[in-house]
N, C-alpha and C positions, 0 to 999 in steps of 0.2 A: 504529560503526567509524571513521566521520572523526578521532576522539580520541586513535586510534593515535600511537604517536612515529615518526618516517620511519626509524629504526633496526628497528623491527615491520616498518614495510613493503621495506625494505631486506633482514632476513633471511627475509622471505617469499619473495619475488623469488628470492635467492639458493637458496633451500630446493628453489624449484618445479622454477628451471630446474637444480637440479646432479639434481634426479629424474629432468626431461625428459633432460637430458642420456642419463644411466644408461639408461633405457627404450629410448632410441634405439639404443645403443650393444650393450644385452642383445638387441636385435632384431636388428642386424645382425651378431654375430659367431656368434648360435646357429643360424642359418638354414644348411643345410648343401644344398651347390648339387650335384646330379650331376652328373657330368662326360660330356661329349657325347664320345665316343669314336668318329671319324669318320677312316678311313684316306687319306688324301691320297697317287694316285697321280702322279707326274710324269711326264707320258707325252715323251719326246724326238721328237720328228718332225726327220728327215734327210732335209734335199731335196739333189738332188744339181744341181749348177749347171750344164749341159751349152752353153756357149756360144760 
């Protein structure tokens, strides 16, 4: 393998990481998140200022 031309190791490189890339990219767009559906009440509290 040392024999290689640095153009072999240059398109290897390139080959691995455009795969790593893809892998990464098919993992994060197919993962499908549920959505927490949580009612948010706002509660007003009136204090009245008697002073």
């Amino acid at each position: 393998m040392p024999q290689m031309a640095p153009l072999n190791w240059l398109g290897l490189f390139i080959s691995f990481s455009l795969i790593f890339l893809t892998f990464n990219a098919m993992n994060y767009f197919t993962l499908i998140y549920s959505p927490k559906i949580t009612s948010i009440k706002k509660t007003f509290t009136l204090t009245n200022w008697k002073w």
